[in-house]
N, C-alpha and C positions, 0 to 999 in steps of 0.2 A: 440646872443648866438646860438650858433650852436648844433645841437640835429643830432646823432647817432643812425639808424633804425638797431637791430643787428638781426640774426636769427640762434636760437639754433637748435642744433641737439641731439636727448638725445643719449645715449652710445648706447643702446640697438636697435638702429635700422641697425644694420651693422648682427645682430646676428640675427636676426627676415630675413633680405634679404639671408641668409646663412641655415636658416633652412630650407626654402622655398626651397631654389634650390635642397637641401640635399634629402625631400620630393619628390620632381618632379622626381632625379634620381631616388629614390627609388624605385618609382610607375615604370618608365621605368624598371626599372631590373628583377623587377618580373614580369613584361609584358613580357620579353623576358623567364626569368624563366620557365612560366606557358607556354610557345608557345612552348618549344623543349623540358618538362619533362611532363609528361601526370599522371605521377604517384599524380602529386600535388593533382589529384581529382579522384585519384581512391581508391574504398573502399577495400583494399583486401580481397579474403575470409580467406585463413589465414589457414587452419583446426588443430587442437592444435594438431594433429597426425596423420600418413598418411602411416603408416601402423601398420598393428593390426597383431596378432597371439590369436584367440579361439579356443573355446573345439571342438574335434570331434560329440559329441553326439548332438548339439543344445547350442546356448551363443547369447547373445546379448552387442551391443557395445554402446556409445554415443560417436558423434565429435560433439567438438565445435569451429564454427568460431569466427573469431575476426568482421565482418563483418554479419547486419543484412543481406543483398543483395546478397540472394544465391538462388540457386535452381539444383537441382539435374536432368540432363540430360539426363545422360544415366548408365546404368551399365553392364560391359563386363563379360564375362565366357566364357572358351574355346575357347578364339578367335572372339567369338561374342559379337556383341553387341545389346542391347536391351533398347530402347529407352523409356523412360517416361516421362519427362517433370514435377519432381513433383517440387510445384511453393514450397516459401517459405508460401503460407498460406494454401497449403492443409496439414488434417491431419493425414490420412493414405495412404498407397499405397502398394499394395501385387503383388509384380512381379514370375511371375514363368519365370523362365531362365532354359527350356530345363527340366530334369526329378530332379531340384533343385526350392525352393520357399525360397525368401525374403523377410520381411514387412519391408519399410522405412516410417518411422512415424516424423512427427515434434514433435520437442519438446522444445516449447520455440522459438523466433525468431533466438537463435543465436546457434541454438541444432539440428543435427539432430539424431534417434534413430534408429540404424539396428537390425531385429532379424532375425537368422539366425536358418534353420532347419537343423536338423542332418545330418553329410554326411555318407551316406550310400556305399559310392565306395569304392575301395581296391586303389583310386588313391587321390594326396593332391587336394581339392578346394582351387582355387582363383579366386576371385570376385575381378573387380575393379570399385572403385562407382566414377563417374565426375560429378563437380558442379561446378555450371559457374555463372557468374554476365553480364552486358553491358560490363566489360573489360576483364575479364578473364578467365580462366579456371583451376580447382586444381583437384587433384583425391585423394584418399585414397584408398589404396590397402590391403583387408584383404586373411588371409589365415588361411586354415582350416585342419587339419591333414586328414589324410587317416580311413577309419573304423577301429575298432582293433577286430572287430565281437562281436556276440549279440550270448545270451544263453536264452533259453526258462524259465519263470520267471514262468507260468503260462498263461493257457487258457480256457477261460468258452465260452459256447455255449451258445445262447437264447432259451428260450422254443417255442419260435414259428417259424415254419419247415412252410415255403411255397411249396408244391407241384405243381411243374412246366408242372405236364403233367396230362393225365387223366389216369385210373386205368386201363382200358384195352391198350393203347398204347401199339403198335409193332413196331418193326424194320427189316425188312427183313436183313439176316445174309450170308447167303450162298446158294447157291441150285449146284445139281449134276441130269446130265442126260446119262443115257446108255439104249442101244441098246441090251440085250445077246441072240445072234445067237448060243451056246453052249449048247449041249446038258445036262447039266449041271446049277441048279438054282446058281446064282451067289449073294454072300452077302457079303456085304461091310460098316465096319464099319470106323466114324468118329466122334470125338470132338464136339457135338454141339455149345459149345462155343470157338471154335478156330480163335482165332483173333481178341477176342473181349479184349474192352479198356473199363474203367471207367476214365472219363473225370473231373478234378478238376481245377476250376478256382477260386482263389482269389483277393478281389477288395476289398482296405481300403486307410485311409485317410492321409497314409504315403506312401514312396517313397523307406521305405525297402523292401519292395516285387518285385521291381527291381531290385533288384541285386541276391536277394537270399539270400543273408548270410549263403550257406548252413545249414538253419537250417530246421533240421524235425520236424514237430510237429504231436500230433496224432488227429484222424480224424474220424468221425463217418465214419458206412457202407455206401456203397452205398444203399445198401434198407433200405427201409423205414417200421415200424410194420405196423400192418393193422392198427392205430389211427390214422397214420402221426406223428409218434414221432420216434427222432433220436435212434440208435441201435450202440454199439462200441462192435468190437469181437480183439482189438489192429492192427487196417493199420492205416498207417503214411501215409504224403505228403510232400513234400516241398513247404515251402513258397514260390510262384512266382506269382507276378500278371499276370498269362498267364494262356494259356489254358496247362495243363499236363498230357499226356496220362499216366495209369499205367495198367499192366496187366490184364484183369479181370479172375480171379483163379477159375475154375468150369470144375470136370473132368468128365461128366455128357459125354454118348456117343451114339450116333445115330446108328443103325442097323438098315440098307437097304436091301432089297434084290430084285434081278431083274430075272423076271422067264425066262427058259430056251426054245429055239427055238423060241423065242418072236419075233413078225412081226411088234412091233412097240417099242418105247424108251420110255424107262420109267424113270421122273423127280423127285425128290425130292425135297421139299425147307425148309430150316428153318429161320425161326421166333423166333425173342428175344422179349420176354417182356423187358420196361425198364420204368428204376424209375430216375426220373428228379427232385431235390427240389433245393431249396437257404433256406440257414438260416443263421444270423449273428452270431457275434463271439466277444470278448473283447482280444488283447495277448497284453502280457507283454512279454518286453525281458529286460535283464538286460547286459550291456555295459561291456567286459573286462577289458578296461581299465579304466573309471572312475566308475562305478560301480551303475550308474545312471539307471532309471528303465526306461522306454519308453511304455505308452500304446497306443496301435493302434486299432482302432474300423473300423468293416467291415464286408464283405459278401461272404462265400463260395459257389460256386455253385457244385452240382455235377450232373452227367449224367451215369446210368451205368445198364447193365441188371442186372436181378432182382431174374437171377439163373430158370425163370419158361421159355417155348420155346414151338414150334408147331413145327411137322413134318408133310408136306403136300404134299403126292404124286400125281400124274398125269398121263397121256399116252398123248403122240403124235406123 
């Protein structure tokens, strides 16, 4: 009896050697894939907007990435650029870019928040913020209208007047010397106070007193009562953070006289008292075109004779 050894093949093994090889190309494809697209593992940042238009007066914005893996670079104005480095885990950052200030703040991994201070110029801002990951680099570009000017809302003074000088404080002003060989006494009058300036300097925690905004405000005397308290008789200033000479108005007048056949020259000199204080300030101004109030807190200083004067002659 003769016996038949047979050996099966089940179907499904033609199909199992066919997935196998399908797999292998596979994995080669995307081997090649992943070696000449780089994007396969890049996180983009993405930003849901990349350019903004805000208020003139002061606005804040929020960008959101599509990507945790950001950090903010740098930010430009005017052609500059101004370097920060703020990572995605820090949580504030306050840039001043030239006589402008911006906070960029996190908010949230995938947020950043900008607040933007008032533009006080007659010209548009534009800010451009970059932010970059290991692969790339995005910007978002905001812009800011131009000032439309500011009106005086209101301003309070503080009751406490520093006096910057001491009560006798002089300034030497002028002096004249003549010689009169004339048989004849010679008298010659002059302006004690001719030439003299009261000096006002304003210093606050905004960036409008750079420009000016032509606005006047009004402004205590330059003297001071005899308490140290402020005195208003209606002089104005302009707002500027600088130093700004204005007239000082006193028609107070010197009478010289220099005797006659005289063998030697006779000097005159005058002498300015002056009153030196600081005291702070609160102003409001309110926006023409959005109609928004703006308080600014700060320090006037003023410098200016005090209307009292010496006349003190001499021979030589």
């Amino acid at each position: 009896m003769n016996f038949r050894i047979f050996s099966y093949k089940t179907s499904h093994e033609p199909t199992r050697r066919k997935l196998s090889v399908l797999f292998s190309l596979t994995i080669l494809w995307l081997a090649v894939l992943t070696g000449c697209n780089q994007d396969v593992f890049v996180r983009h940042i993405d930003p849901s907007q990349r350019d903004f238009t805000i208020k003139e007066d002061g606005d804040s914005l929020l960008i959101r990435f599509k990507s945790s893996d950001w950090r903010v670079t740098a930010v430009e104005r005017k052609g500059q650029r101004y370097y920060h480095g703020i990572q995605a885990s820090t949580s504030d950052g306050k840039m001043t870019l030239g006589d402008f200030t911006i906070h960029l703040r996190k908010n949230g991994v995938k947020e950043l928040a900008v607040t933007f201070d008032p533009n006080f110029s007659d010209a548009e801002n534009e800010v451009k913020i970059f932010i970059a990951n290991n692969y790339e680099e995005d910007s978002v570009l905001v812009r800011q209208p131009a000032s439309s000017g500011y009106d005086l809302e209101d301003l309070v003074w503080s009751e406490e007047v520093v006096r910057l000088n001491s009560w006798n404080e002089i300034e030497e002003a002028w002096g004249l010397c003549f010689k009169n060989q004339t048989p004849d006494t010679l008298w010659i009058e002059k302006k004690v106070f001719e030439g003299a300036k009261r000096i006002i300097t304003f210093t606050g925690d905004s960036g409008f007193g750079l420009y000016g905004g032509n606005l006047d405000i009004p402004v205590p005397d330059g003297v001071l009562t005899k308490d140290n308290t402020l005195k208003f008789s209606g002089e104005r200033a302009d707002y500027r953070l600088s130093d700004t000479e204005y007239a000082y108005k006193n028609d107070k007048i010197a009478r010289m006289f220099f005797p006659p056949d005289s063998s030697y020259t006779k000097c005159y000199r005058i002498l300015w008292s002056i009153d030196a204080y600081r005291v702070g300030y609160t102003l409001r101004i309110r926006n023409r075109s959005t109609g928004n109030v703006l308080s600014i807190e700060g320090t006037m200083t003023s410098k200016s004779p005090n209307g009292k004067s010496f006349l003190i002659n001499e021979k030589k």
